[in-house]
C-alpha positions in Angstrom: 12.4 -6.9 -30.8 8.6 -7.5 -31.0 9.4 -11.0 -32.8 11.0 -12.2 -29.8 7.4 -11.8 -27.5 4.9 -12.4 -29.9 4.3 -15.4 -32.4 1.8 -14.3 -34.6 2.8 -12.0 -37.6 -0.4 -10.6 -37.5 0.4 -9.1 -33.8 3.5 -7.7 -34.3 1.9 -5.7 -37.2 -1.0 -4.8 -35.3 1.1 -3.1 -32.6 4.1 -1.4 -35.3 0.6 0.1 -36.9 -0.5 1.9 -34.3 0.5 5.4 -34.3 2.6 5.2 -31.6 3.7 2.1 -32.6 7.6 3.1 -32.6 7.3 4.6 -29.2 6.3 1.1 -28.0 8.6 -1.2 -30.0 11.6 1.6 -28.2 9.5 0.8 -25.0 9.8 -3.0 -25.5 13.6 -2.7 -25.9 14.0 -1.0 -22.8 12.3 -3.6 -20.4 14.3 -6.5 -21.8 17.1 -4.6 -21.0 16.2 -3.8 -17.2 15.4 -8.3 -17.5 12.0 -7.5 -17.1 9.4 -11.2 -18.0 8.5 -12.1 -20.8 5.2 -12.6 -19.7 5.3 -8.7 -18.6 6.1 -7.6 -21.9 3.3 -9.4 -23.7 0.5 -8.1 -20.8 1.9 -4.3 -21.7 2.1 -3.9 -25.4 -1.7 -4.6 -25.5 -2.3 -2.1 -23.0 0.0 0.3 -24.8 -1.8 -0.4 -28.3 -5.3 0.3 -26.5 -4.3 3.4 -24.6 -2.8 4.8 -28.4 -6.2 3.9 -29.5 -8.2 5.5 -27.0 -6.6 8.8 -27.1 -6.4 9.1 -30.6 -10.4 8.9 -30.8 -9.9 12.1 -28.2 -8.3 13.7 -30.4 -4.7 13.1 -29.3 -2.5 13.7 -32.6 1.3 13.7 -30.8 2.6 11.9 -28.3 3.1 15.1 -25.7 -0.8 15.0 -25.5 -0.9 11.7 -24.1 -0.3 12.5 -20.2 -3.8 14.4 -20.2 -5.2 11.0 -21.1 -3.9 8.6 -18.9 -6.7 9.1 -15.8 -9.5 8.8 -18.2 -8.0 5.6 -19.7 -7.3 4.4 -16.5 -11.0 4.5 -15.4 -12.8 3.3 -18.5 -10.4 0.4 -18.1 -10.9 -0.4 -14.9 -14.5 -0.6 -15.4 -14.4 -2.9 -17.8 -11.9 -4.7 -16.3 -14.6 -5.8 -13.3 -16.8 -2.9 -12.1 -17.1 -4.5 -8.7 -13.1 -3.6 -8.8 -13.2 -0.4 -9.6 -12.3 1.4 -6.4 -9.4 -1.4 -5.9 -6.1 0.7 -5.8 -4.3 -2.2 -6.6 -6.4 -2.7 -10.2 -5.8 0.6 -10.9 -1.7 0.4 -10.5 -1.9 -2.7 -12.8 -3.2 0.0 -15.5 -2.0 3.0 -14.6 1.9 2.0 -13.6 2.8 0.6 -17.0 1.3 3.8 -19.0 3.1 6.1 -16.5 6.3 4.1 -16.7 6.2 4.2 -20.5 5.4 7.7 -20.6 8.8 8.5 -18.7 10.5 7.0 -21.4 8.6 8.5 -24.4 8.1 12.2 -23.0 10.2 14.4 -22.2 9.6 15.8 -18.5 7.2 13.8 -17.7 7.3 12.6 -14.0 5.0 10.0 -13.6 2.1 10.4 -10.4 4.6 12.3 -8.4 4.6 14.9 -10.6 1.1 15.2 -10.5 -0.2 18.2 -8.7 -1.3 18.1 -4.7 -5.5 17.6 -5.8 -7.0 21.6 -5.4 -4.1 22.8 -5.9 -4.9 25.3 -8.0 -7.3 27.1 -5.5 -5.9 26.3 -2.4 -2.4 26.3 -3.2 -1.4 26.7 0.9 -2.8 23.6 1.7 0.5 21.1 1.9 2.3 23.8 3.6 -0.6 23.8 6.2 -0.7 20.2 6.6 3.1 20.1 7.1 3.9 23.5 9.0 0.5 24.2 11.2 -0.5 20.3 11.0 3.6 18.8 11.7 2.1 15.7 9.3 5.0 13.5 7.8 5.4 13.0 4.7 3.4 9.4 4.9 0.5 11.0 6.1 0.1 13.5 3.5 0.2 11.2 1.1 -2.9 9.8 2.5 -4.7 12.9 2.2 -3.3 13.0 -1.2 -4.8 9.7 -2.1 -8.8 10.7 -0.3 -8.6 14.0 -1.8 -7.8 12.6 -5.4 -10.7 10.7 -5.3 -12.8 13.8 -3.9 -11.7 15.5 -7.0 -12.4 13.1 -9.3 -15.4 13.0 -7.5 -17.0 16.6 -8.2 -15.4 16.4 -11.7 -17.4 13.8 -13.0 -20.1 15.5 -11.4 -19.1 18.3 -13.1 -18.4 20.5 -10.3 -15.5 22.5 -11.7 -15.3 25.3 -8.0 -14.8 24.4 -4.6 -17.3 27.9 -4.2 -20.1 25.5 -5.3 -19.7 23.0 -2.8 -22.8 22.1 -0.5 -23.8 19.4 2.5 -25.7 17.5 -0.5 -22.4 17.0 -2.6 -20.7 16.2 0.5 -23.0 13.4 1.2 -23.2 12.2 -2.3 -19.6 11.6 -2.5 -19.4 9.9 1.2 -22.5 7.3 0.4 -20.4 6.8 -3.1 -17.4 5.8 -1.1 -19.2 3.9 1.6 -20.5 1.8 -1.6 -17.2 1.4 -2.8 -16.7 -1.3 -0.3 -14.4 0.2 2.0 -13.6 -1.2 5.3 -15.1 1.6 8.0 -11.8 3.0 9.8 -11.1 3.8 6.0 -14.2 5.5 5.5 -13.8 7.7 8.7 -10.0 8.4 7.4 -11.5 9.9 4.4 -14.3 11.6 6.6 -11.6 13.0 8.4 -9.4 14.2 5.6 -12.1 15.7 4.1 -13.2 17.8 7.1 -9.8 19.1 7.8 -10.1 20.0 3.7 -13.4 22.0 4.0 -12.4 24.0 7.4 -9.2 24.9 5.9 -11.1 26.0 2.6 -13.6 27.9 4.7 -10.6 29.6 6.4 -9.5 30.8 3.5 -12.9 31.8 2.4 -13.1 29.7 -1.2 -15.8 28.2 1.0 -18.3 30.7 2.3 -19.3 28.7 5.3 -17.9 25.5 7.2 -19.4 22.2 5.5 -17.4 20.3 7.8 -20.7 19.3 10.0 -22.5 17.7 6.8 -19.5 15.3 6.8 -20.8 12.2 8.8 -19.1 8.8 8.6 -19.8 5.7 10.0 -19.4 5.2 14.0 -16.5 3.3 15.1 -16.4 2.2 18.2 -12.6 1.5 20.0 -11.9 -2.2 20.9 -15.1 -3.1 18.7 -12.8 -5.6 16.8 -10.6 -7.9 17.9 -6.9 -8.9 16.5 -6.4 -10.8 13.1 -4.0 -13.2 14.5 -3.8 -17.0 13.7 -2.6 -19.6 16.1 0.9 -21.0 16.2 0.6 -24.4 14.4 -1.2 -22.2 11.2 2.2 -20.2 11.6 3.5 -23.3 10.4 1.0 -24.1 8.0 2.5 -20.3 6.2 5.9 -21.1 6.8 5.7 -24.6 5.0 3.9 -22.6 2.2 8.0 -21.2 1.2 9.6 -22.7 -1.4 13.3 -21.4 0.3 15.4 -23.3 -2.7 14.6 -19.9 -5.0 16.0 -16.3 -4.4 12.2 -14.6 -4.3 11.6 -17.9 -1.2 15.1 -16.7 0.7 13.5 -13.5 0.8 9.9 -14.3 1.6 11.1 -16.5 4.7 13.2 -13.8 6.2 10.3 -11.4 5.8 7.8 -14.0 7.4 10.6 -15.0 10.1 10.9 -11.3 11.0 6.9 -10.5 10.8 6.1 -13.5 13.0 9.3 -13.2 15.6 9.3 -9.0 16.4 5.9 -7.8 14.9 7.1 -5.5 12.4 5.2 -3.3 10.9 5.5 -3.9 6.7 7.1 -0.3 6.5 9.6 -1.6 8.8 11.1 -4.2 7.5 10.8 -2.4 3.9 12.7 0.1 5.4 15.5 -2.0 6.8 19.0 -1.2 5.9 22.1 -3.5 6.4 23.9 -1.1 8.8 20.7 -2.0 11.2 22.1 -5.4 11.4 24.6 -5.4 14.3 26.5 -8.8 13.4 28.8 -9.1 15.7 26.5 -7.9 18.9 23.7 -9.9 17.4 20.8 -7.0 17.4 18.6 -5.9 14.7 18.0 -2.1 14.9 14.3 -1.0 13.7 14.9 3.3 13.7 11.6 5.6 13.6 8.5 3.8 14.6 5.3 5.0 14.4 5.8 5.9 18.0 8.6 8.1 17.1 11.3 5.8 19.0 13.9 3.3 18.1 14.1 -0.6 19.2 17.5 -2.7 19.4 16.1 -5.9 19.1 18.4 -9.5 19.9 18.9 -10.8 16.6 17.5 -14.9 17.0 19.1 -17.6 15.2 16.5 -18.5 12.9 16.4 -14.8 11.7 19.9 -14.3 11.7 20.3 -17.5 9.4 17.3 -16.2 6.8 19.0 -12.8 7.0 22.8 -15.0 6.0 20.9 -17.1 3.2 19.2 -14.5 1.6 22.0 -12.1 1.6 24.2 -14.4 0.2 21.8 -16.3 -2.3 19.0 -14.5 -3.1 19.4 -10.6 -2.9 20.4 -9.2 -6.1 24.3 -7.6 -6.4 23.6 -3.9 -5.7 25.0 -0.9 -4.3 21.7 0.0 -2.6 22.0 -0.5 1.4 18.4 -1.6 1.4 18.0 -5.4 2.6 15.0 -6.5 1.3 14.5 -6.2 -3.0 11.9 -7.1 -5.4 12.3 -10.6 -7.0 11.3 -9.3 -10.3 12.3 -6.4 -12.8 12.9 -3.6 -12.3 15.4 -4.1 -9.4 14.7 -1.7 -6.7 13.6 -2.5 -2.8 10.7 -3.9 -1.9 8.0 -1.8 -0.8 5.6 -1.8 2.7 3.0 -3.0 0.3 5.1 -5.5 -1.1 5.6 -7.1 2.1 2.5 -7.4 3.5 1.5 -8.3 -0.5 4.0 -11.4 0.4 2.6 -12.1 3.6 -0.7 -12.2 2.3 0.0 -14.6 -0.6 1.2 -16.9 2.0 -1.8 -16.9 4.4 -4.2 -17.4 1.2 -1.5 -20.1 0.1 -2.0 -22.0 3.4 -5.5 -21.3 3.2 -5.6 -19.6 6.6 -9.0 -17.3 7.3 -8.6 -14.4 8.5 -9.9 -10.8 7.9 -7.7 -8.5 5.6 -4.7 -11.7 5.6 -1.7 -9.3 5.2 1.5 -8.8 7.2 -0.5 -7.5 10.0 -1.8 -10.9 10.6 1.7 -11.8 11.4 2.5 -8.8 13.8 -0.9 -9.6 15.7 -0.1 -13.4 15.6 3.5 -12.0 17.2 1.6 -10.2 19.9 -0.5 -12.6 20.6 2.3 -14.5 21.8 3.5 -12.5 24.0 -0.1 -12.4 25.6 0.0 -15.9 25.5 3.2 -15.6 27.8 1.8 -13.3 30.2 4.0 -10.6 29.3 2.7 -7.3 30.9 1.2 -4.4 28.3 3.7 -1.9 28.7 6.0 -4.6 28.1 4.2 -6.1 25.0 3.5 -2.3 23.8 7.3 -1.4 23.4 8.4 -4.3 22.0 6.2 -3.8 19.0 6.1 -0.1 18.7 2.6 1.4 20.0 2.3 4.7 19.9 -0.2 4.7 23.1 -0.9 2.0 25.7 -4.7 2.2 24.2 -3.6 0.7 21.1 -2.2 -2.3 23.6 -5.3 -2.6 25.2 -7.7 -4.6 22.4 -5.2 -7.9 23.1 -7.3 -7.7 26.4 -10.1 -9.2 24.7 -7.9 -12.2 23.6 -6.2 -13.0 26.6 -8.0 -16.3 26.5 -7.2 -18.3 29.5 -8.0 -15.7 32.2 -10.7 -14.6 29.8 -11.8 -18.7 30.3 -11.4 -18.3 34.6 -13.2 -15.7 34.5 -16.4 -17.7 32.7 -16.0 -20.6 35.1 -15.4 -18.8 38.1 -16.4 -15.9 39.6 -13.4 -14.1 38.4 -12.0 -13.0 41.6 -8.5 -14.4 41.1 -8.2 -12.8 37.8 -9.4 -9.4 39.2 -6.9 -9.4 42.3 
């Protein structure tokens, strides 16, 4: 199987060598079976061979002992991968994905990341149960304190702080200004701020911390309505849309994603999350259930999104049982993801070489309200037809509302203010 990806004799003996050379030769065999690239194959095996390596110098002697290995791997390699990339989570899933993925095929019981234990889990083992019964958090959210807290513990373990009894304000800070330099954007920042707080008082309430570090947690000030919305005008719209090649199954799918960005301002969870029985057909509507505002929409179905929807469904969405619409283009076949669609959407806007801050498929849902400003739509109106939680979260498209913002600098503003 290893002849039919690599050339060179000398690499298919480097790889059946290694002493876990069989497991990856079986590992091989199973992605061209699931159709996976060729191109995929070759960019694993390496990898694979280096990972083997790197946990045999350890001390790893069997393959059961490789799990306890993977998080170390994954951060040497990342750093030498690019250093100023290291706190990139998508970097990281390039490394990590393919070691977990082959370890679910080569160990028995192992589960991948979501088998991985809740971070602290061990001394605060009430903590989930407190998010989700005292805190009512979904399931999406915990998963974001999953992801800050990780990086809190692998924060204090390479620090070499082994108790949460040892914490202080110093290691607080230390692990704040760390993440500050990581070249996160500052709402992030505070969301980790946050997390961690609500980490430290519930610690303290259980008395693993003696006293409440919460205080010494200070992120940076963000100030509501500071920014203003990512969108793009209507003619660079076009300038995305002419970027899709719709003659290929992946471009049937990218334009009906696009189409229903631009036209309803989806969110990228939405639209992963779409199911065929929300498409009404013969009353024309398009159904988007559970929004972040906790209601439904029944939107009209257009033509132009009604005719993506027909091409893609037809031509380029693979034959499945799944009710999911929207499916990755490459193995293995499975739907596509929130970040997969806003990873489309932002391939696009760098395609057309649009510039914008953080190009994703919020660009397009901004760009979508920013029509309907445009329109003179009111803000209650504009707010539930894209899902806000809150009127405030309407209220920033004030500070693009550029023709009365334009009367108002020529004028004295009056008519505007009546």
């Amino acid at each position: 199987m290893l002849e039919s990806y690599f050339v060179k004799p000398q690499t298919v003996d480097q790889v059946r060598a290694s002493w876990i050379g069989a497991e990856i030769e079986r590992y091989v065999g199973w992605l061209a079976e699931r159709g996976y690239a060729a191109r995929c194959v070759r960019a694993r095996v390496p990898l694979l061979v280096a990972f083997g390596d790197f946990a045999w110098a350890r001390g790893a002697r069997g393959v059961g002992e490789l799990p306890e290995h993977v998080e170390s791997f994954v951060a040497v390699r990342v750093e030498r991968f690019d250093p100023r990339r290291a706190a990139d989570r998508g970097v990281t899933r390039e490394v990590r994905g393919p070691l977990e993925q082959w370890l679910g095929l080569v160990v028995p019981g192992f589960g991948g990341g979501a088998d991985r234990p809740f971070p602290f889990t061990a001394e605060l083992p009430g903590f989930v149960q407190y998010l989700e019964s005292e805190r009512g958090l979904r399931p999406a959210s915990i998963a974001g304190y999953r992801h800050h807290l990780s990086r809190l513990e692998a924060f204090l373990a390479r620090i070499g702080v082994r108790r949460l009894s040892v914490l202080s304000p110093a290691i607080l800070s230390a692990f704040v200004a760390e993440r500050a330099g990581s070249g996160l954007a500052k709402v992030t920042l505070c969301e980790s701020c946050a997390v961690v707080r609500v980490f430290v008082r519930y610690a303290h309430r259980e008395r693993v911390v003696a006293i409440d570090l919460s205080g010494a947690i200070e992120g940076p000030q963000v100030y509501r309505l500071s920014d203003i919305p990512r969108s793009i005008t209507w003619d660079e719209v076009g300038q995305v849309l002419a970027g899709v090649d719709r003659r290929t199954p992946c471009g049937k799918r990218d334009w009906a994603i696009l189409l229903l960005l631009v036209t309803y301002g989806l969110r990228s969870r939405e639209i992963a999350a779409l199911t065929l029985d929300h498409i009404d057909w013969r009353r024309e509507r398009l159904a988007v259930p559970e929004r972040k505002a906790g209601h439904s929409t029944a939107f009209p179905l257009s033509a132009s999104v009604g005719d993506a929807l027909v091409d893609y469904l037809r031509h380029g969405r693979p034959e499945t049982e799944e009710r999911r619409v929207f499916f990755r283009a490459l193995a293995p076949v499975m739907p596509i993801s929130a970040d997969g669609v806003s990873g489309r959407a932002r391939h696009y806007l760098l395609k057309a070489g649009i510039d914008v801050p953080r190009p994703g498929s919020h660009t397009l849902r901004h760009t979508c309200v920013q029509r309907l400003v445009d329109a003179d739509f009111g803000w209650k109106t504009i707010g539930d037809f894209v899902g806000h939680r809150s009127p405030k979260s309407t209220e920033v498209y004030t500070k693009v509302a550029v023709e009365q913002l334009r009367q108002v600098a020529l004028g004295d503003g009056e008519e505007v203010l009546s």
